[in-house]
N, C-alpha and C positions, 0 to 999 in steps of 0.2 A: 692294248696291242699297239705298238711302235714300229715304225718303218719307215727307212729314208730312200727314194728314186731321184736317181740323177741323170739331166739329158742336156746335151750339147744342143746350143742354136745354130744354125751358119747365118748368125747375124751382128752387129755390135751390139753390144748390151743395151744403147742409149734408145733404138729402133723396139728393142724387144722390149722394155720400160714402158715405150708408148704404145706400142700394141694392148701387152700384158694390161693395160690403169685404164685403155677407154671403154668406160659401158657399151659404148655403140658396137664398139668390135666382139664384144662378149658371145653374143650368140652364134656368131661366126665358126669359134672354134669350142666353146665349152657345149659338147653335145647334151639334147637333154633339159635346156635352160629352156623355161617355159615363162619365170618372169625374175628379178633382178633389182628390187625397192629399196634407196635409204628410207628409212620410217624417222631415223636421229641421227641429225649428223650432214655434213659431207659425203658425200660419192669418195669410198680409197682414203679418208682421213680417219686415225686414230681415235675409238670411241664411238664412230659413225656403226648402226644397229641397221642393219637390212633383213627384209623378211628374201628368201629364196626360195624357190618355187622350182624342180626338177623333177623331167619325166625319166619314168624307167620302167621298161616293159610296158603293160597296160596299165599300170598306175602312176602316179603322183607323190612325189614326199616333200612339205615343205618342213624349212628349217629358219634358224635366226642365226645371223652372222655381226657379230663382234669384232670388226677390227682392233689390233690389240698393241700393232707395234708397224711405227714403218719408217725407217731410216734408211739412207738421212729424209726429212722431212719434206725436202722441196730435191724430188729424184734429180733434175736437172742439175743440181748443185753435186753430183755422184761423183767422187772425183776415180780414174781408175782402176785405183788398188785397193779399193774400198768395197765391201759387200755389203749389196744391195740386199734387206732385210726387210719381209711383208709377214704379220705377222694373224690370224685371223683364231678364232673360235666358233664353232656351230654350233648349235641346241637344236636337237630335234626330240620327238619323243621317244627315250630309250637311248637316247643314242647323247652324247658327248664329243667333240672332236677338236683338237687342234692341229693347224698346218701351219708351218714354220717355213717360208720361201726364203729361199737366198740365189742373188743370181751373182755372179760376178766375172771381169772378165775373162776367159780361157784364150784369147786371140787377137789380132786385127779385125778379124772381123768373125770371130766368136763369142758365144755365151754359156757359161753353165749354169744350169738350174737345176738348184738342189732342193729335194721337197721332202721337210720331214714331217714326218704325221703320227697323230697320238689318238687312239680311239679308248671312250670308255663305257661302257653298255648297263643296263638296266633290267631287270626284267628275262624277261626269256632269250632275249637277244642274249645277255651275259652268257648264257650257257652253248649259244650257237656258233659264237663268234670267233673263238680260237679254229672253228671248221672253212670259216670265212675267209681269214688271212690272205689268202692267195687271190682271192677274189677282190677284199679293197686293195691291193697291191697294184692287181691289174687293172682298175676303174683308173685309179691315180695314172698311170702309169699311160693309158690310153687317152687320158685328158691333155696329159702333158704334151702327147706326139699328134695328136690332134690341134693344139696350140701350135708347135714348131711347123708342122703341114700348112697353117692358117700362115702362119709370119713369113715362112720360105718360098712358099708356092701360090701363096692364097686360097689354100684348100677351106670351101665354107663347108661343115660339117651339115646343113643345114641342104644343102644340096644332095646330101650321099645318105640322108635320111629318106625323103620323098620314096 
């Protein structure tokens, strides 16, 4: 399964770069993050293996994250006609995933972020999954506007849980 969502910031890219890379802000807008580990590696560097830990509903799924690509290397050096490319892999059980980030600028003081994603399934899930579609579309999709709420407004998602 393949799908790209794309959402405008009202921010410059350089703001949303440093939002988007710091651990600390993570839990803020990515709802659901329960924990967030390099095991190998760097924090955000190419290579660097993190265990993830995410709730949903009354359960738990952890996964493993593969950073896979992220140019240019040292984001401050972005220059601004250039897209900004984060590139990651998951492994969960059954489950396969890649997301392909690209932000780049749309404005003075705009962003776009485009998210493409590639899921591959295993097991029973394979056969559920094409019924799913609309469903990871909309988790991605709610992730992202839940980031843009965090970076425009300061919306902590963490607050609208309680």
């Amino acid at each position: 399964m393949r799908f790209t969502v794309r959402l405008e910031i009202a921010l410059p890219r350089e703001k949303v770069l440093d939002l988007l890379t710091d651990p600390a802000q993570r839990p803020k807008w990515l709802r659901g993050l329960v924990r967030h580990e390099p095991v190998h590696g760097r924090e955000g560097q190419v290579g660097t293996v993190s265990t993830v830990e995410l709730r949903s509903g009354k359960g738990t799924m952890q996964c493993t994250e593969t950073i896979t690509r992220r140019e240019p290397e040292d984001l401050g050096q972005a220059r601004p006609e250039q897209v900004v490319r984060y590139e990651r892999e998951i492994l969960a059980p059954g489950m396969w995933s890649a997301a392909r980030e690209r932000l780049s600028v749309a404005g003075p003081e705009r962003t776009l972020w485009e998210s493409e994603n590639e899921y591959r399934f295993t097991g029973a899930m394979r056969w559920f999954a094409p019924f799913l579609r609309r469903a990871f579309i909309a988790q991605t999709r709610s992730h992202m506007e839940d980031f843009r709420a965090f970076a425009e407004h300061g919306t902590d998602v963490r607050a609208q849980d309680r």
